[in-house]
DRENPA-3360 file (N, C-alpha, C; in nm, 2 decimals, always signed):
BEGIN
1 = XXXXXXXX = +0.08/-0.12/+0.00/+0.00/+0.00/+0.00/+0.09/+0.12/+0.00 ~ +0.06/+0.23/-0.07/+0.12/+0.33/-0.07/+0.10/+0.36/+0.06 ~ +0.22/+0.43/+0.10/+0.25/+0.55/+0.26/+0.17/+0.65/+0.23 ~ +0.16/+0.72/+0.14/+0.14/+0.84/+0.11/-0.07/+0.83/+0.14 ~ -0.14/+0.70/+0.15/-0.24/+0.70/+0.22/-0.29/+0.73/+0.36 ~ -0.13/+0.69/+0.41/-0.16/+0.66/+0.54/-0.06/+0.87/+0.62 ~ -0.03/+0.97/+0.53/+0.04/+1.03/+0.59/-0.04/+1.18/+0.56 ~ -0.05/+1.28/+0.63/-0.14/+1.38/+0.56/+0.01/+1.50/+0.62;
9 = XXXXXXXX = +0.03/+1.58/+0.51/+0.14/+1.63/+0.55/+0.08/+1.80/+0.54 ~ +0.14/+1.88/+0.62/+0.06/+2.01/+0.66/-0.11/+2.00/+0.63 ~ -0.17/+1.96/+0.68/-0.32/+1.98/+0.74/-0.39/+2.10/+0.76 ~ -0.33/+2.19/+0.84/-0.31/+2.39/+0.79/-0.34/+2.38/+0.67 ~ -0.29/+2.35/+0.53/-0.35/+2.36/+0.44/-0.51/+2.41/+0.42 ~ -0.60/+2.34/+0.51/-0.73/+2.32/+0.49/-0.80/+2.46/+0.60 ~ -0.68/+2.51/+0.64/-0.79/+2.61/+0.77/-0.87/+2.71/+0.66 ~ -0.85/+2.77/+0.56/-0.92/+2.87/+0.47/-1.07/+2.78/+0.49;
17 = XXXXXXXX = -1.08/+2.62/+0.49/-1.27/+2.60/+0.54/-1.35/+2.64/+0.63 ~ -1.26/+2.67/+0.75/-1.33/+2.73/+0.80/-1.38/+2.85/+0.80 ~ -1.27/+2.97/+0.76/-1.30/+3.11/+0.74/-1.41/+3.09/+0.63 ~ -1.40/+3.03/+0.52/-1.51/+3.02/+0.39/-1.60/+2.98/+0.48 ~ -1.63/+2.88/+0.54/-1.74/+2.83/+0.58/-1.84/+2.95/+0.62 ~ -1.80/+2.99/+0.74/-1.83/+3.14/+0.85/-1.86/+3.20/+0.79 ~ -1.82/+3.28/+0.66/-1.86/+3.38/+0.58/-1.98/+3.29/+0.48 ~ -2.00/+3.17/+0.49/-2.13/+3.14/+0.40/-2.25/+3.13/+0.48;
25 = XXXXXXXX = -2.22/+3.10/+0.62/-2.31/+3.07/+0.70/-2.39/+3.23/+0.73 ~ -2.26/+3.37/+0.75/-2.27/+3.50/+0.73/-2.42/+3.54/+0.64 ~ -2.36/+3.48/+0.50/-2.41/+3.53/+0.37/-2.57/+3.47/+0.37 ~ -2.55/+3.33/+0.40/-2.73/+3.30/+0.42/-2.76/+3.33/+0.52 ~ -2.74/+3.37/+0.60/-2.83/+3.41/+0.70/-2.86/+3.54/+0.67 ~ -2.80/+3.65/+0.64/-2.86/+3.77/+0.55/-2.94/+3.77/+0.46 ~ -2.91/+3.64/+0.37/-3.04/+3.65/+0.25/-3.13/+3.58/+0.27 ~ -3.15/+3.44/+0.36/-3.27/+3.38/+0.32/-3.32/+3.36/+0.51;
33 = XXXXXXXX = -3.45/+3.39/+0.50/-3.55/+3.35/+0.60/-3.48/+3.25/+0.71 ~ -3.38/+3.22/+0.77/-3.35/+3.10/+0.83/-3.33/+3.17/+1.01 ~ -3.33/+3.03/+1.08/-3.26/+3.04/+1.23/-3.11/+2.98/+1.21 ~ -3.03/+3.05/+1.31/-2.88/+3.04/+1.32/-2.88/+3.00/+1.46 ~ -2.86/+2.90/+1.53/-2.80/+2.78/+1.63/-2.71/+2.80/+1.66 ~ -2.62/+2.80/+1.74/-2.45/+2.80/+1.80/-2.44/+2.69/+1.92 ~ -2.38/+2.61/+1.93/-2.37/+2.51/+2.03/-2.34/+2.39/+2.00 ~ -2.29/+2.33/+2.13/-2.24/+2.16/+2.11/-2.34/+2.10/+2.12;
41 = XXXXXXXX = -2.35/+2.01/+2.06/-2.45/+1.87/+2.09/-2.55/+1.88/+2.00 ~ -2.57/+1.95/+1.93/-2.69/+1.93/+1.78/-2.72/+1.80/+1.72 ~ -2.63/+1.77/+1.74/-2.60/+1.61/+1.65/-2.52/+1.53/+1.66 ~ -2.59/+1.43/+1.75/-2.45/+1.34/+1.80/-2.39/+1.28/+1.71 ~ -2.48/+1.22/+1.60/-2.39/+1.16/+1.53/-2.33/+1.23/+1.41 ~ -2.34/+1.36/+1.39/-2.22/+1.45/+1.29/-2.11/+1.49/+1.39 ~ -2.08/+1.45/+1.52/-1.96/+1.52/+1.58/-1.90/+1.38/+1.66 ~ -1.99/+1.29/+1.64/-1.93/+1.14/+1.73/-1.75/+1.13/+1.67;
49 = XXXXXXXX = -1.68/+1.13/+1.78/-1.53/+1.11/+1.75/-1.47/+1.17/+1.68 ~ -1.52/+1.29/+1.69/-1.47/+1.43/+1.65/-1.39/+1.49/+1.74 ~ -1.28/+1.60/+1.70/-1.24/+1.71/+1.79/-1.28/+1.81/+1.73 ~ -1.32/+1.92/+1.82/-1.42/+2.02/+1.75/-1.30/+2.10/+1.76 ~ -1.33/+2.23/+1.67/-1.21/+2.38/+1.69/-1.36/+2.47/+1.76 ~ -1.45/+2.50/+1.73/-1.54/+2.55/+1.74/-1.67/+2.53/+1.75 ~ -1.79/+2.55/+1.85/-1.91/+2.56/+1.87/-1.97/+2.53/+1.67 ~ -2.08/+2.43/+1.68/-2.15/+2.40/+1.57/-2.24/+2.49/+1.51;
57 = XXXXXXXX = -2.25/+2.51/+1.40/-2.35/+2.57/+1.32/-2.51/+2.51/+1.28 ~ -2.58/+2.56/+1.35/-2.68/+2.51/+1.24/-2.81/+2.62/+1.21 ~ -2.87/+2.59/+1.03/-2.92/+2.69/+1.02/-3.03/+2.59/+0.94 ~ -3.18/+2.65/+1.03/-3.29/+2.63/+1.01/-3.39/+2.69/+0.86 ~ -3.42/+2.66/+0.81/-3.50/+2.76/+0.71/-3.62/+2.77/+0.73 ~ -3.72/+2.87/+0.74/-3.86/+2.90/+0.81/-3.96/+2.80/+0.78 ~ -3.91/+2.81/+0.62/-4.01/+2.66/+0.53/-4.00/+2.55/+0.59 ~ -4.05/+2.49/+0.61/-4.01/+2.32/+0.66/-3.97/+2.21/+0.62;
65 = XXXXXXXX = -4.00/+2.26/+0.49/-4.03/+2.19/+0.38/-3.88/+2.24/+0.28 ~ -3.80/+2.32/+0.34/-3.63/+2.32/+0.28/-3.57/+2.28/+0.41 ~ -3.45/+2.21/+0.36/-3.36/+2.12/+0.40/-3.25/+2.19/+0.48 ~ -3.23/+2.17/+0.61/-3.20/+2.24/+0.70/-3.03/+2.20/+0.67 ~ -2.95/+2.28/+0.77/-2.78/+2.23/+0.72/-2.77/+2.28/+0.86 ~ -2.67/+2.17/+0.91/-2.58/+2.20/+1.02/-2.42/+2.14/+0.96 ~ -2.36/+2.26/+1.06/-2.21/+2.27/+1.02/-2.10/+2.24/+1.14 ~ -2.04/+2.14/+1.11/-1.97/+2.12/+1.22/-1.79/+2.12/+1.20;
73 = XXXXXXXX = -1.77/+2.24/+1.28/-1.62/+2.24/+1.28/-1.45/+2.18/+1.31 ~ -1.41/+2.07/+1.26/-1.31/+2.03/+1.32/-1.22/+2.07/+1.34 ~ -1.14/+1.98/+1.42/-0.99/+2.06/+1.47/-0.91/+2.01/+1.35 ~ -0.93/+1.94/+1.26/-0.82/+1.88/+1.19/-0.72/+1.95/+1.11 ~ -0.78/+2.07/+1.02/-0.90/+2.15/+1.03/-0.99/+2.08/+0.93 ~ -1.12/+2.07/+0.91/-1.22/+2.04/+0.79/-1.33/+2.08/+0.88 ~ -1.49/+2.06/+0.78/-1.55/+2.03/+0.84/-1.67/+1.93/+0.82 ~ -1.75/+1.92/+0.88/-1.84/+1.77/+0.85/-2.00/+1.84/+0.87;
81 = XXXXXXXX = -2.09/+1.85/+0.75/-2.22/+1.88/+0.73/-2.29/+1.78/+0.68 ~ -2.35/+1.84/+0.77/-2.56/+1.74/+0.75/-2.62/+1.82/+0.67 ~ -2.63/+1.77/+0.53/-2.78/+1.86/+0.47/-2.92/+1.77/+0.43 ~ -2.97/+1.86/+0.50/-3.10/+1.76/+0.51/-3.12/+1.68/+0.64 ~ -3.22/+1.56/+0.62/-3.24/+1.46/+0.73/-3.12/+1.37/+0.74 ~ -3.04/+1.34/+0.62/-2.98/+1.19/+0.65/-2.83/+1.26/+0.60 ~ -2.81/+1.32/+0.49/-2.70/+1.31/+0.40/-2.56/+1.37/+0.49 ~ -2.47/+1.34/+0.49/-2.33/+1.41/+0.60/-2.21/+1.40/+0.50;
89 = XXXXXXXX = -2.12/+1.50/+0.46/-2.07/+1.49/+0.37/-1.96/+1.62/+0.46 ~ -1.82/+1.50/+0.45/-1.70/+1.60/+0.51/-1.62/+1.63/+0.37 ~ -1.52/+1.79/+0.47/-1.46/+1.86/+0.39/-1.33/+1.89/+0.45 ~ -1.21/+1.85/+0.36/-1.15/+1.73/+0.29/-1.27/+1.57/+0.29 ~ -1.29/+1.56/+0.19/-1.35/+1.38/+0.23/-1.20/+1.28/+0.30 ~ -1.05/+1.35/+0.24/-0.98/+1.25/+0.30/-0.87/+1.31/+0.38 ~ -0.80/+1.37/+0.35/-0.70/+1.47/+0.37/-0.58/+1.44/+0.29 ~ -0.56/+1.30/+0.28/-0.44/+1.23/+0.29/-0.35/+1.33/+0.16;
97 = XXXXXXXX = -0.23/+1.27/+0.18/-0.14/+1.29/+0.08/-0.10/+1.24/-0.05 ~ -0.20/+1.12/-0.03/-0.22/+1.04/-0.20/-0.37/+1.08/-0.22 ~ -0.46/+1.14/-0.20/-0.53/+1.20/-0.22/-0.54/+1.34/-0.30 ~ -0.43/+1.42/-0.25/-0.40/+1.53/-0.25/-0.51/+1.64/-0.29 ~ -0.60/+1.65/-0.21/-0.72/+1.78/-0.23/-0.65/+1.89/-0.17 ~ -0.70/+2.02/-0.21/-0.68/+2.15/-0.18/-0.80/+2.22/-0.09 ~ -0.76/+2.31/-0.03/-0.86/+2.39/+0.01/-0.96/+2.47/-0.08 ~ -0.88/+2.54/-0.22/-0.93/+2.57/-0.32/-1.09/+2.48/-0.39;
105 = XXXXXXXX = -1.04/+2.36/-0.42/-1.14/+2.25/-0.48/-1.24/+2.25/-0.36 ~ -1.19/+2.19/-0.25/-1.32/+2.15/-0.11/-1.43/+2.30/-0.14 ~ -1.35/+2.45/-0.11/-1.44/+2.55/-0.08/-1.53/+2.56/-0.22 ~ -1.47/+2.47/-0.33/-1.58/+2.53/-0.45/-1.67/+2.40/-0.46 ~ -1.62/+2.27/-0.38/-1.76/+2.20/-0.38/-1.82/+2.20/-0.29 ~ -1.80/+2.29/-0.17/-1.89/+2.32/-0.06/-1.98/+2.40/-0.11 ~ -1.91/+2.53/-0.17/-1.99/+2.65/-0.24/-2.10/+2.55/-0.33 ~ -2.07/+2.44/-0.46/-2.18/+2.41/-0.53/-2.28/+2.37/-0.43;
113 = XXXXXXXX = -2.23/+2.24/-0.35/-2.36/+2.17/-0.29/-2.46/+2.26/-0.19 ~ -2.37/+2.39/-0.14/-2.46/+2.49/-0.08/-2.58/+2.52/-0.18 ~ -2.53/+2.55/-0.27/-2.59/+2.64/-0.41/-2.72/+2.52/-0.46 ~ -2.67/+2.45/-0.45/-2.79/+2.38/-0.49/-2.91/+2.30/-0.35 ~ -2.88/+2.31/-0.27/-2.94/+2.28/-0.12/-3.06/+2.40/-0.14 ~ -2.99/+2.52/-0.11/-3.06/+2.69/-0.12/-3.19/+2.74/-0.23 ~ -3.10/+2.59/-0.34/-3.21/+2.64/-0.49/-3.32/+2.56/-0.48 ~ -3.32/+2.46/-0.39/-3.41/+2.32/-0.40/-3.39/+2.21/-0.48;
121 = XXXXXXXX = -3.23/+2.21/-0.52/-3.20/+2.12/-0.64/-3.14/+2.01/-0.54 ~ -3.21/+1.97/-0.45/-3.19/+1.86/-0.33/-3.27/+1.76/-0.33 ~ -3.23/+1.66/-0.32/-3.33/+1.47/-0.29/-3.32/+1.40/-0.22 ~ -3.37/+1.40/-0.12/-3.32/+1.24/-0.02/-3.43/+1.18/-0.03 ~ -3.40/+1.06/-0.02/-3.54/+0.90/-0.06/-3.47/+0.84/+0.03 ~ -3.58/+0.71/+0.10/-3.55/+0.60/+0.13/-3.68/+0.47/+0.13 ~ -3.62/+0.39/+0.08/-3.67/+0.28/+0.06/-3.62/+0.14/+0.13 ~ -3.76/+0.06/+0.16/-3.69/-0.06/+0.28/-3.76/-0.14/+0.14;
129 = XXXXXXXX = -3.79/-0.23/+0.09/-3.81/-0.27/+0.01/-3.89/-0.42/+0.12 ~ -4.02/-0.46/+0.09/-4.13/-0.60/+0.16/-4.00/-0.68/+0.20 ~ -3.95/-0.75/+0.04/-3.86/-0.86/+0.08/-3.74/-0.85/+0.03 ~ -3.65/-0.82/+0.05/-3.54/-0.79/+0.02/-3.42/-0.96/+0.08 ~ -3.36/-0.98/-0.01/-3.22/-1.08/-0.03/-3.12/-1.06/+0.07 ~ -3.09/-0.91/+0.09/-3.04/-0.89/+0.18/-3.04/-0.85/+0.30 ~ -3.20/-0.85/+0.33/-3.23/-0.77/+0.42/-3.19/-0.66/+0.49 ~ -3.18/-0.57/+0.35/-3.16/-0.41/+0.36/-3.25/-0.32/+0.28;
137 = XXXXXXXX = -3.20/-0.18/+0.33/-3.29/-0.06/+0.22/-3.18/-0.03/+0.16 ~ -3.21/+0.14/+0.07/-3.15/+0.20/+0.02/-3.17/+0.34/+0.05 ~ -3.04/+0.41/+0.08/-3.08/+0.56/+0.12/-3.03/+0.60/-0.04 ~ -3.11/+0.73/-0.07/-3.03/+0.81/-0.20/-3.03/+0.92/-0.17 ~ -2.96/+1.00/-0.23/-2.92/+1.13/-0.20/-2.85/+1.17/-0.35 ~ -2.99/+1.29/-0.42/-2.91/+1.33/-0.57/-2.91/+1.52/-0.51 ~ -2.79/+1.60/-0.60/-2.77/+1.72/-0.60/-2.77/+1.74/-0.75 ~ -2.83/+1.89/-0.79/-2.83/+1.89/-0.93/-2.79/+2.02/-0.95;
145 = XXXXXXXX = -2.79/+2.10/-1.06/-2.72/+2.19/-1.13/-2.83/+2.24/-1.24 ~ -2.84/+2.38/-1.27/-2.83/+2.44/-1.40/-2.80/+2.39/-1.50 ~ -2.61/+2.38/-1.49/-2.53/+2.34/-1.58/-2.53/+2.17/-1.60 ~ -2.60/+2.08/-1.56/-2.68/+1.93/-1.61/-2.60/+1.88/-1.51 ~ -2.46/+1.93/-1.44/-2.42/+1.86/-1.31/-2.50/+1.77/-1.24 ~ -2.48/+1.66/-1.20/-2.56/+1.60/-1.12/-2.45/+1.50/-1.03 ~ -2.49/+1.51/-0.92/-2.40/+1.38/-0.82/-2.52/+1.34/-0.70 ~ -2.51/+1.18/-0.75/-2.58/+1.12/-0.69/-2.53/+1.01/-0.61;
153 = XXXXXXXX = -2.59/+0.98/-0.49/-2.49/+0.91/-0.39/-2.62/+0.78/-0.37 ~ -2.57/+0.65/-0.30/-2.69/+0.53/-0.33/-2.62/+0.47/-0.22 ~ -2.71/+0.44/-0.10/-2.60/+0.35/-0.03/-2.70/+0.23/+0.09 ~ -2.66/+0.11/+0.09/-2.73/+0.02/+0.16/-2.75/+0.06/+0.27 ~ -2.90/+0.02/+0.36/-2.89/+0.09/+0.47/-2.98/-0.07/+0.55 ~ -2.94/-0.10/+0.70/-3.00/-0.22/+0.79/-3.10/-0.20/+0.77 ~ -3.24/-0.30/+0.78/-3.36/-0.25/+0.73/-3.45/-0.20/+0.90 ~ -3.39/-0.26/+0.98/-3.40/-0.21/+1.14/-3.41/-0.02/+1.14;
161 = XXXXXXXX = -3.30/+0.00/+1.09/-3.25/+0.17/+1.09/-3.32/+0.19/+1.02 ~ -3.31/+0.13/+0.88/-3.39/+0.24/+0.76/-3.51/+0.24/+0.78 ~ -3.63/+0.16/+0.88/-3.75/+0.21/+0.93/-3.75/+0.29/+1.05 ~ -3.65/+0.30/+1.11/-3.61/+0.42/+1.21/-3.57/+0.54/+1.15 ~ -3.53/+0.53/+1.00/-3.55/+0.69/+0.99/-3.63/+0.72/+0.92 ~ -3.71/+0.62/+0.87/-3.84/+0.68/+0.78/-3.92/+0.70/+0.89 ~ -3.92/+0.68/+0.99/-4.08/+0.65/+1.09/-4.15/+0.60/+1.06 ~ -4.11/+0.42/+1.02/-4.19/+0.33/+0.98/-4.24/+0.32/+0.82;
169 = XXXXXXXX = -4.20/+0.40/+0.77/-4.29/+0.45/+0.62/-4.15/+0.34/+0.54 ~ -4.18/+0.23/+0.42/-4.11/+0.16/+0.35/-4.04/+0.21/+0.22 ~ -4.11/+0.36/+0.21/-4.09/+0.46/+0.12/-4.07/+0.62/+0.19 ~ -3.96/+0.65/+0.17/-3.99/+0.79/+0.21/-3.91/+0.91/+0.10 ~ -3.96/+1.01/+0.03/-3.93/+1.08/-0.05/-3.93/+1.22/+0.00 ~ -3.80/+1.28/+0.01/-3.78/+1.40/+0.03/-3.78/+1.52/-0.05 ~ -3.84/+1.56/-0.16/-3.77/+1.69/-0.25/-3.78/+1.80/-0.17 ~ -3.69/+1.85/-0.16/-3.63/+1.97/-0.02/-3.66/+2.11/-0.11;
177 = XXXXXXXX = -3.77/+2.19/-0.10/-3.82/+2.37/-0.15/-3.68/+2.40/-0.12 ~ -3.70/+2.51/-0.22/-3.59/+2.61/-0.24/-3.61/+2.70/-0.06 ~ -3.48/+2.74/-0.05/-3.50/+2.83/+0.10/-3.57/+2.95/+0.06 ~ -3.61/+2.99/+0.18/-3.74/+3.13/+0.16/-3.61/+3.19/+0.17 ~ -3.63/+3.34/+0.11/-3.55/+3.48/+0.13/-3.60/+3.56/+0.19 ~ -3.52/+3.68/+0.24/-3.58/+3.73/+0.29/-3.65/+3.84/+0.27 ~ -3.78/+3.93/+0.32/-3.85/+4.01/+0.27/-3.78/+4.15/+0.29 ~ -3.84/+4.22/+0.21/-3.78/+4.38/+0.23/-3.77/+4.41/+0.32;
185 = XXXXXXXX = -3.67/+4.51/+0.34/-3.65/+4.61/+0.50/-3.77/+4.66/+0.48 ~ -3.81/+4.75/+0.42/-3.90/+4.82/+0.44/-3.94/+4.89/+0.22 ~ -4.06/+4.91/+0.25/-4.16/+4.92/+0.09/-4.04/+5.04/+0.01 ~ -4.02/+4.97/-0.12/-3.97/+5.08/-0.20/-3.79/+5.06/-0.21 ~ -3.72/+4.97/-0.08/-3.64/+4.98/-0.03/-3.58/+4.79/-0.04 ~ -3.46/+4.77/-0.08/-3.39/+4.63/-0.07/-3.36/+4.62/+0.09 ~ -3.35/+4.51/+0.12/-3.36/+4.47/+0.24/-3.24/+4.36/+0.24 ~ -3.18/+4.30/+0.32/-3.09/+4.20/+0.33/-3.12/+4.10/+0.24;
193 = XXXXXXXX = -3.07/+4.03/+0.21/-3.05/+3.91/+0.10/-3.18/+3.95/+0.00 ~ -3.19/+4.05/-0.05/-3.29/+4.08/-0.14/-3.26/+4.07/-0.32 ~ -3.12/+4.04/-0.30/-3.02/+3.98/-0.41/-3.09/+3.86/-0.47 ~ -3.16/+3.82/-0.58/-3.20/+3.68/-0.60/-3.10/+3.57/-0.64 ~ -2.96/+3.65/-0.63/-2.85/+3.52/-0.74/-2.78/+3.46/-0.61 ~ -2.82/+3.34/-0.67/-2.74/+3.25/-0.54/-2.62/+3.28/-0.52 ~ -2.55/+3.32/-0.64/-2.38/+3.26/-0.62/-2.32/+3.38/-0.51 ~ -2.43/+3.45/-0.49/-2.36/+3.58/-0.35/-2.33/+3.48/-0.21;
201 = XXXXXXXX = -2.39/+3.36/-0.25/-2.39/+3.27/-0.11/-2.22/+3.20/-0.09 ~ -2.20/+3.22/-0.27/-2.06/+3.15/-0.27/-1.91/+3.26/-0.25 ~ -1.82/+3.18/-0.14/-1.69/+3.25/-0.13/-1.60/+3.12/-0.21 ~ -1.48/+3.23/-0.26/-1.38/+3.11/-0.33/-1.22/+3.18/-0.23 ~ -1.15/+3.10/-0.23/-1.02/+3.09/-0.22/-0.90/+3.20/-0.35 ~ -0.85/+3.30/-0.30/-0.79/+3.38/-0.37/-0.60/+3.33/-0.35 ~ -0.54/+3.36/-0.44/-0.40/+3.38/-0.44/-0.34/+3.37/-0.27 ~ -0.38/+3.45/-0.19/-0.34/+3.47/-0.11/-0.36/+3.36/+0.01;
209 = XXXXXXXX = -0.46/+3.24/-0.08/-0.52/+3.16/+0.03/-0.65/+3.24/+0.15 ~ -0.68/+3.32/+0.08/-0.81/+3.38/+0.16/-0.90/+3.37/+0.11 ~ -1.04/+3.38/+0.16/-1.16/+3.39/+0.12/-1.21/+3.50/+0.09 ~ -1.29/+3.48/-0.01/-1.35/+3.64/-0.08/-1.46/+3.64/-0.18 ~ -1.54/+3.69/-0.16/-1.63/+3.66/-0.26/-1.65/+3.62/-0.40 ~ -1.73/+3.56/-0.42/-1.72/+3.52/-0.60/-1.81/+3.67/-0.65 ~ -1.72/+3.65/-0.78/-1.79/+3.75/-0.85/-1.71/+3.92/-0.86 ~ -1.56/+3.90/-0.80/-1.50/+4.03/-0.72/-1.38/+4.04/-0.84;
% end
């Protein structure tokens, strides 16, 4: 086996996720209708055998009916989000050194999967299937795009759990509303996130290794 799986060399690398992160969590909360959370224990199982750097994120959207995101900060540095009911998806996915991800790449596929959570281009399903071979379900989880992007994730689930997270239902279909925005300050007058282009929600990674808004 290659070493270079097993060795992650400067890890610092990745701290710019967090500053991006902070300024996205900033950015939607100014534009769209949501509650902002700060605290440990949101989610035991997004932080189980974790070291945290920082108190958790999580941001509610008024709708019920869009897909909530909590953010949770590691000490590694990266960090590890829940969007929606089931889906968790960490940033670096590896860190390693035969891997070799950037901070640059993670903050622009954090930026997309934000982008599209926000637009309602989000799916979670789960299915336990009467009789199943293996006696399992299937959780899915698809993200989509404008630009025909699509990533879709498919993964076996115990069929014990997978009717513990449907609430018994052998079918459960999620299509997650776009998040509400927010309404005017006041008539005649733009108000906070009264901007309708999502990509204000996205920061990228500059030269300098800093965060900064797209579009600058």
């Amino acid at each position: 086996m290659d070493p270079a799986y097993s060795r992650v060399t400067n890890p610092e690398r990745f701290r710019p996720l967090h500053t991006a992160m902070l300024a996205i969590i900033d950015r939607l909360e100014s534009d769209f209708d949501v509650e902002r959370a700060e605290g440990f224990g949101f989610d035991e199982k997004l932080t189980r055998g974790l070291e945290l750097a920082r108190a958790d994120v999580r941001l509610t959207p008024k709708d019920p009916g869009a897909a909530p995101v909590s953010v949770v900060f590691t000490a590694f540095p990266g960090l590890r989000i829940r969007f929606g009911r089931w889906y968790i998806e960490p940033f670096p996915i590896c860190g390693c050194d035969a891997c070799d991800e950037s901070a640059e790449d993670e903050i622009e596929r954090l930026n997309d999967m934000i982008d599209d959570v926000t637009a309602g281009r989000f799916r979670e399903a789960i299915e336990i299937p009467l009789f199943s071979s293996m006696g399992a379900g299937w959780v899915e989880t698809r993200f989509w795009s404008s630009d025909v992007r699509r990533t879709r994730n498919r993964s076996r689930v115990d069929r014990r759990q997978g009717l513990e997270m449907s609430g018994g239902r052998r079918r459960l279909d999620l299509n997650w509303n776009p998040w509400p925005r927010r309404q005017l300050a006041r008539r005649g007058g733009p108000g906070p996130g009264s901007n309708p282009a999502v990509e204000r929600n996205s920061v990228e990674v500059g030269p300098d290794h800093q965060p900064r808004k797209r579009g600058r």
